[in-house]
DRENPA-3360 file (N, C-alpha, C; in nm, 2 decimals, always signed):
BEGIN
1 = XXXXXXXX = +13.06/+2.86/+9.21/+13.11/+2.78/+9.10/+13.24/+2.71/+9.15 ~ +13.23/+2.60/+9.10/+13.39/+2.57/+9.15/+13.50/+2.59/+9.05 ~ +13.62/+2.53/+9.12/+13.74/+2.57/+9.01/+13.75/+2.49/+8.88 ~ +13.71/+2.59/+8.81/+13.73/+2.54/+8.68/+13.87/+2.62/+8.57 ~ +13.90/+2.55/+8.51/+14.00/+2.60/+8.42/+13.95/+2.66/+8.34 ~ +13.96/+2.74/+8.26/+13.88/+2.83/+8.19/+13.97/+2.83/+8.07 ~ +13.95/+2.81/+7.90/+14.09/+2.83/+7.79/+14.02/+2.97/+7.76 ~ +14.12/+3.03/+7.72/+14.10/+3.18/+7.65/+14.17/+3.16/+7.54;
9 = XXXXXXXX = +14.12/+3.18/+7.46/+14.19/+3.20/+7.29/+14.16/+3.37/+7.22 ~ +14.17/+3.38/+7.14/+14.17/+3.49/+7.06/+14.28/+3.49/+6.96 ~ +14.27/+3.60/+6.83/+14.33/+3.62/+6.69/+14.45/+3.68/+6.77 ~ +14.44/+3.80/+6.84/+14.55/+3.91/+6.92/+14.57/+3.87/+7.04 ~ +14.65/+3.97/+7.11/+14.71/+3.95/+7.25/+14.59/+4.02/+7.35 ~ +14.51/+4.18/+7.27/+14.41/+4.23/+7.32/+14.31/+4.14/+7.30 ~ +14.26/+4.05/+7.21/+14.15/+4.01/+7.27/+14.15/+3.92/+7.33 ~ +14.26/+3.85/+7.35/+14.29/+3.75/+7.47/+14.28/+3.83/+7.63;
17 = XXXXXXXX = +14.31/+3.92/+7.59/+14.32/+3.99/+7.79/+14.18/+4.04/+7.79 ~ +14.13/+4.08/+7.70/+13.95/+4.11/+7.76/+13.92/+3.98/+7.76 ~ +13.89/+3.91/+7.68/+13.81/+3.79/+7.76/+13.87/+3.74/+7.87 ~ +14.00/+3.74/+7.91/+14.02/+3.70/+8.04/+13.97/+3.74/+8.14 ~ +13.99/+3.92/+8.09/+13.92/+4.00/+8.25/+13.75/+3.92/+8.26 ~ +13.70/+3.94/+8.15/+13.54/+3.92/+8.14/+13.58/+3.77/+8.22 ~ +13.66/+3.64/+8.19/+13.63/+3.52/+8.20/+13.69/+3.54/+8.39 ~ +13.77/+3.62/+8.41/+13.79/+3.61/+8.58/+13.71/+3.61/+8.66;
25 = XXXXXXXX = +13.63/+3.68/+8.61/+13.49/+3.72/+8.72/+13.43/+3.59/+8.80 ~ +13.44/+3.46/+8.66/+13.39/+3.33/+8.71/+13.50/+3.22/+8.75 ~ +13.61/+3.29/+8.78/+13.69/+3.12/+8.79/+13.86/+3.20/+8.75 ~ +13.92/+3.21/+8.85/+14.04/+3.25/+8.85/+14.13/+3.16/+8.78 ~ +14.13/+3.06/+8.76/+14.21/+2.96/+8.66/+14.18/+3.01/+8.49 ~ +14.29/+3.02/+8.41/+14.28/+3.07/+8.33/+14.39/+3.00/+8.24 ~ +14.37/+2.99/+8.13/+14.50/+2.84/+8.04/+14.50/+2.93/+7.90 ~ +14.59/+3.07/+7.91/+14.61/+3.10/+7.77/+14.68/+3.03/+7.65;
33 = XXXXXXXX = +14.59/+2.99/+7.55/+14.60/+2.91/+7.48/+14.65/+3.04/+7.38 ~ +14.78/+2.98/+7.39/+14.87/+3.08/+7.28/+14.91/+3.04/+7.14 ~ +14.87/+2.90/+7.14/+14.84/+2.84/+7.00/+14.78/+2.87/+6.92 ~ +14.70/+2.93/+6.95/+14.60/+3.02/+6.86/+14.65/+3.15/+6.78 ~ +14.75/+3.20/+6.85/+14.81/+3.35/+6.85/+14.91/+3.34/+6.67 ~ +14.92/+3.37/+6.56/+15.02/+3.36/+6.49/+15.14/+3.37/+6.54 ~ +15.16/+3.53/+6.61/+15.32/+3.52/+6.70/+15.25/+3.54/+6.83 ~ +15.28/+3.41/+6.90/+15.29/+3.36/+7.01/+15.38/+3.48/+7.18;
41 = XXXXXXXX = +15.50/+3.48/+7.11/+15.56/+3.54/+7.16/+15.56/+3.72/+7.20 ~ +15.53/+3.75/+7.05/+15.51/+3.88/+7.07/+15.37/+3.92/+7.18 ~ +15.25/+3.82/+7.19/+15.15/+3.87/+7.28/+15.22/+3.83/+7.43 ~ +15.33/+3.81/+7.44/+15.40/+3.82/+7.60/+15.40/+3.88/+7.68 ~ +15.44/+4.00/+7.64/+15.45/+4.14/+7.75/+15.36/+4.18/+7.74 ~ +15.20/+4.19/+7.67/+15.02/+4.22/+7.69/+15.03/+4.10/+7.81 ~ +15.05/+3.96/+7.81/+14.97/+3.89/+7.92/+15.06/+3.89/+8.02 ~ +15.19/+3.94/+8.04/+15.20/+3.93/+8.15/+15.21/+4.05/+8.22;
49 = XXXXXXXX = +15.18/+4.15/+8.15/+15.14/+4.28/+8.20/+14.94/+4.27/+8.29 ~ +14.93/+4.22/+8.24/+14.78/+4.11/+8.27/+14.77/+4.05/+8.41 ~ +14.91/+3.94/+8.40/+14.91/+3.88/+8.50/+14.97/+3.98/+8.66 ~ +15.02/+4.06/+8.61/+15.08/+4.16/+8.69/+14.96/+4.26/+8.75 ~ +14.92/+4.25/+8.67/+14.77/+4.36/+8.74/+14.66/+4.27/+8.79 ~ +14.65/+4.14/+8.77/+14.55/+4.01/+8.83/+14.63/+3.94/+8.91 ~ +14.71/+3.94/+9.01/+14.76/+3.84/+9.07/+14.68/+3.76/+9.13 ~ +14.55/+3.75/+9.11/+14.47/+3.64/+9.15/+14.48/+3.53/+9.07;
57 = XXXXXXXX = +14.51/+3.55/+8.93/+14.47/+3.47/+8.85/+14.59/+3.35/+8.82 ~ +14.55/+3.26/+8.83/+14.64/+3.11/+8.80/+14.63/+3.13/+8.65 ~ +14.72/+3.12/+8.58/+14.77/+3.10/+8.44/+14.85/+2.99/+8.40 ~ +14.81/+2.90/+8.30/+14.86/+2.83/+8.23/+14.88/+2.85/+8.10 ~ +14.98/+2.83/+8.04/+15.03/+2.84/+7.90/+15.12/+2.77/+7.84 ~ +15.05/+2.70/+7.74/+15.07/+2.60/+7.67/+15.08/+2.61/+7.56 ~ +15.16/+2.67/+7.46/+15.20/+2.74/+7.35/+15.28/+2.58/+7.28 ~ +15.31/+2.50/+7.36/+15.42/+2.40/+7.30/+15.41/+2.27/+7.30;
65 = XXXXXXXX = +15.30/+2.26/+7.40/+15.28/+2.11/+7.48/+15.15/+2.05/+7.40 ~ +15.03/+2.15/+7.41/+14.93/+2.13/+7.31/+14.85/+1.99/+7.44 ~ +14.87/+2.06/+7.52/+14.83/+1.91/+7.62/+14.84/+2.01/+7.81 ~ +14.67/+1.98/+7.86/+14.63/+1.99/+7.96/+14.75/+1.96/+8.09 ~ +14.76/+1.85/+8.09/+14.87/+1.76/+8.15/+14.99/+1.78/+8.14 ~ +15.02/+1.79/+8.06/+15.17/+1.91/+8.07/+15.19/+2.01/+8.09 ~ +15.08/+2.10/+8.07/+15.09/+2.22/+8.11/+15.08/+2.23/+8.28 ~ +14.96/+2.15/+8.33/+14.95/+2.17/+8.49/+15.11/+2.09/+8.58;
73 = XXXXXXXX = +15.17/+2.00/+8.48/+15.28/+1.93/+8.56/+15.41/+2.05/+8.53 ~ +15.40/+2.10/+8.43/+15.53/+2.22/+8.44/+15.44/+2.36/+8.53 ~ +15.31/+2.36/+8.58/+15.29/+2.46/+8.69/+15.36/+2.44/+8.81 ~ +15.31/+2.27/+8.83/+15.41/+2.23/+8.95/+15.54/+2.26/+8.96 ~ +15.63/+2.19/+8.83/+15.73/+2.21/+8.85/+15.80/+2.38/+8.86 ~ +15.78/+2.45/+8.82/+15.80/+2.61/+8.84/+15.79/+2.64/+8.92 ~ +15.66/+2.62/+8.96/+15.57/+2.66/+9.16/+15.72/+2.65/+9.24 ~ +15.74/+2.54/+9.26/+15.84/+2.44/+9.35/+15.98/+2.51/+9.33;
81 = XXXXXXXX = +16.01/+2.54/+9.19/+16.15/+2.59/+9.17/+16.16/+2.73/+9.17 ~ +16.02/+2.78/+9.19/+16.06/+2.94/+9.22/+16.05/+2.96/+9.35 ~ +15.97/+2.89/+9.46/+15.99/+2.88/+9.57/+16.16/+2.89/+9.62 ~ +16.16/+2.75/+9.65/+16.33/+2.69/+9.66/+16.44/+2.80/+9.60 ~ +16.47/+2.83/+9.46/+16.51/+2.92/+9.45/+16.51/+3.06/+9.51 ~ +16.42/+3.09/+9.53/+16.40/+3.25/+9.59/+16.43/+3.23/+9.77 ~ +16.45/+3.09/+9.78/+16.47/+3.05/+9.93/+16.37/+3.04/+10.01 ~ +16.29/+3.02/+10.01/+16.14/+3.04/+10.05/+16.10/+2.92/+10.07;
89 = XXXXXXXX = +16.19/+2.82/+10.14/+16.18/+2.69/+10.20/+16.02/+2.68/+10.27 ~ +16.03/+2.71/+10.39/+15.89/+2.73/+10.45/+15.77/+2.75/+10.31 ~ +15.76/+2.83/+10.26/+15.68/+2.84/+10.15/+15.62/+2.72/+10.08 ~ +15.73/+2.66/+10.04/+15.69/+2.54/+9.98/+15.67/+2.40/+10.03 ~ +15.56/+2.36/+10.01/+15.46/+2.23/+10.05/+15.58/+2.13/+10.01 ~ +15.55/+2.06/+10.11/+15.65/+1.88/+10.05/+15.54/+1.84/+9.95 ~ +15.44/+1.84/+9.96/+15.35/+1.74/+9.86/+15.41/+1.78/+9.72 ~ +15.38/+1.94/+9.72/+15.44/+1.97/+9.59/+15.58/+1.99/+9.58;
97 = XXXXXXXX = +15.65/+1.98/+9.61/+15.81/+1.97/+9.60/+15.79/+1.79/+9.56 ~ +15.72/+1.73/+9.63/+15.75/+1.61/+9.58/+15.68/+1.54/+9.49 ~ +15.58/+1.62/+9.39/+15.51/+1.60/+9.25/+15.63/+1.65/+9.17 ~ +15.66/+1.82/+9.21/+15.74/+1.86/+9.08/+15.85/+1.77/+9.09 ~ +15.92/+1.68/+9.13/+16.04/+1.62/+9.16/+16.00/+1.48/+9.03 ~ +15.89/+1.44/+9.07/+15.81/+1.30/+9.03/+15.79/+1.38/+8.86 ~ +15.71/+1.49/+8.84/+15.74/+1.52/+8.76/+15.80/+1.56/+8.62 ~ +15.98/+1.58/+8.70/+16.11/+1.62/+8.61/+16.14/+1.49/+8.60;
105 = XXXXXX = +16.14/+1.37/+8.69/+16.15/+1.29/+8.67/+16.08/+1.19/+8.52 ~ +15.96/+1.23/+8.56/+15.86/+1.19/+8.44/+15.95/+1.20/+8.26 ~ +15.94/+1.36/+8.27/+15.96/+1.41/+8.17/+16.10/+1.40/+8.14 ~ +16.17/+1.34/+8.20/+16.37/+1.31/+8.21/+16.36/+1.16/+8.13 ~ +16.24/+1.05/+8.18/+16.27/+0.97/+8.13/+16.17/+0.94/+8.02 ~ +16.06/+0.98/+8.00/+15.93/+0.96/+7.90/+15.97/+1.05/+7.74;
% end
């Protein structure tokens, strides 16, 4: 199968993490759609307790943006700034140091 983004919704924070396990099996990309959630926030520490026991799994979360495209341009930008931050020069790809850059830029002036 190839990579596909996969949305996970649910009412709770638990039924968001079973369908994710269930939805891993086919596609490690995963886009919890926390808009769905009444409190948003409170299902936090379920998914990233989640993401801590799947480190396979790519996560996007888009609780604010309500938009695909924003969400993968702020993956970039984080990727890149947790790199660099953490010092981990070598780590990070120029291509992407030079989206997320193109990126902040975007969103600095749009």
């Amino acid at each position: 199968m190839g990579k596909v983004c996969v949305a996970i919704i649910g009412s709770t924070a638990n039924e968001m993490v079973d369908r994710a396990t269930e939805a891993m099996r086919d596609s490690p990309f995963l886009e919890f759609r926390l808009d769905y959630l009444e409190k948003p926030l409170a299902a936090l520490p379920k998914l990233k307790q989640f993401l801590a026991d799947n480190s396979v799994v790519t996560a996007i979360a888009m609780p604010l943006t309500f938009s695909i495209a924003n969400g993968i341009a702020f993956g970039f930008i984080a990727y890149a700034a947790i790199k660099l931050l953490a010092g981990r020069f070598g780590e990070a790809r120029p291509g992407i140091v030079v989206l997320a850059i193109l990126f902040v830029v975007k969103f600095a002036v749009l």
